[in-house]
C-alpha atoms as a printed R data frame, in Angstrom:
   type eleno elety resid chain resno       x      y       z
1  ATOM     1    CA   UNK     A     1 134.234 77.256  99.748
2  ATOM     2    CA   UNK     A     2 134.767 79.695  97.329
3  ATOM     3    CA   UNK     A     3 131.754 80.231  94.514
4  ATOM     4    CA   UNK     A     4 134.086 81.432  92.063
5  ATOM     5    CA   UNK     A     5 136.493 79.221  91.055
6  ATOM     6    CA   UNK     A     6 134.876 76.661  88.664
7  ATOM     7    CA   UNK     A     7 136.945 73.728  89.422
8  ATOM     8    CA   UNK     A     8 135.211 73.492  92.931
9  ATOM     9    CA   UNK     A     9 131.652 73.356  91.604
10 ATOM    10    CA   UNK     A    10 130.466 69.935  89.581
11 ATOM    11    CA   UNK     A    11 126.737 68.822  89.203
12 ATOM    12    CA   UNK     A    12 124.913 67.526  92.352
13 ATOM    13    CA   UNK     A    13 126.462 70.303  94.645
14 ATOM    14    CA   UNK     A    14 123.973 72.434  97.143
15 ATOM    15    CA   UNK     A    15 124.789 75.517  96.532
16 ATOM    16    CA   UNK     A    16 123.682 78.873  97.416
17 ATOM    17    CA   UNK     A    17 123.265 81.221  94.627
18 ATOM    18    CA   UNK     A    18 122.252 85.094  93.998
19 ATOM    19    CA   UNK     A    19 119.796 84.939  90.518
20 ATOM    20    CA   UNK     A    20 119.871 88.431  88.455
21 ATOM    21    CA   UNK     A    21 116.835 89.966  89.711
22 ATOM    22    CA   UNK     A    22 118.039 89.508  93.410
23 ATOM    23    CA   UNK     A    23 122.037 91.326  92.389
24 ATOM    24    CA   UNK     A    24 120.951 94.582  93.910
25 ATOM    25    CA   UNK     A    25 119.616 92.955  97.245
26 ATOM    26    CA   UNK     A    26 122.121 90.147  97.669
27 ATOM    27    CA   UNK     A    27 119.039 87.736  97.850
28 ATOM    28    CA   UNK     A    28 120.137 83.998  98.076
29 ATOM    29    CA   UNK     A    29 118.640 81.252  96.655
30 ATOM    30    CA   UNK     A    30 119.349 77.899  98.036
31 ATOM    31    CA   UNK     A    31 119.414 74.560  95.283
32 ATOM    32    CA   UNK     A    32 121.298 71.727  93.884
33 ATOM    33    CA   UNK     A    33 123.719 72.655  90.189
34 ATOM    34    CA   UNK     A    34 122.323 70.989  87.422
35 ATOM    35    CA   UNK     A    35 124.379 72.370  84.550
36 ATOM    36    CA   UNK     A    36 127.695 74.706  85.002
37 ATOM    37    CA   UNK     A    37 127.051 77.683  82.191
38 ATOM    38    CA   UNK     A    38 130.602 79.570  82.851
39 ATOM    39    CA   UNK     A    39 132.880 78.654  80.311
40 ATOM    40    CA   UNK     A    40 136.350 80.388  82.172
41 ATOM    41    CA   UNK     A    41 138.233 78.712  85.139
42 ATOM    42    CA   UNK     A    42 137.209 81.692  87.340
43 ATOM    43    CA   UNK     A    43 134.804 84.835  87.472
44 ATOM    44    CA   UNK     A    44 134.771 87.777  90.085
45 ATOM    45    CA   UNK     A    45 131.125 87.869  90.678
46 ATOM    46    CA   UNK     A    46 130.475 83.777  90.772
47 ATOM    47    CA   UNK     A    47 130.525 81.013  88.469
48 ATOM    48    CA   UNK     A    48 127.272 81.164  87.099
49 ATOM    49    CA   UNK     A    49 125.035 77.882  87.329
50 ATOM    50    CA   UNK     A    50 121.408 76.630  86.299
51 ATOM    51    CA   UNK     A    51 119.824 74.533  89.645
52 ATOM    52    CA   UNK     A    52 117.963 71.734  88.930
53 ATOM    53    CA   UNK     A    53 114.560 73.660  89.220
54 ATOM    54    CA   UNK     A    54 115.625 75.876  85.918
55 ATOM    55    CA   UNK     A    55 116.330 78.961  87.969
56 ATOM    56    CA   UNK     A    56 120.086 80.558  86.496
57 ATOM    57    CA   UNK     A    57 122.128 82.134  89.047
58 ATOM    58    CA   UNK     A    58 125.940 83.011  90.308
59 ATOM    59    CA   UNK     A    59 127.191 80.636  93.043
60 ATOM    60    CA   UNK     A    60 128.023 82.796  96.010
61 ATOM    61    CA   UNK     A    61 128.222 79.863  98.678
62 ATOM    62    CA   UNK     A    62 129.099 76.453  98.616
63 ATOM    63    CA   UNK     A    63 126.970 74.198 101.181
64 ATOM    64    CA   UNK     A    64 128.105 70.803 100.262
């Protein structure tokens, strides 16, 4: 499912998500979305998401 469309991503879902540092590499990190922090219905690069181990990321893959 697509990670950029905020309507698909609520509070609970494993997602897989690329956090600032890793943009250049594509580095994923795997956790579960604590708090949605994109305001808009939709951004090109990921709707941006804080896990619920602090770390602040854009969702690139939904897992479930």
């Amino acid at each position: 499912m697509e990670g950029t469309k905020r309507s698909n991503i609520k509070p609970g879902l494993h997602v897989q998500i690329v956090l600032k540092q890793d943009q250049r590499s594509g580095k994923l990190t795997e956790g579960v979305v604590k708090d949605i922090l994109t305001n808009a219905p939709t951004h090109p690069h990921g709707i941006k998401v804080r896990l619920e181990d602090g770390q602040v990321g854009r969702v690139q893959e939904i897992i479930s």
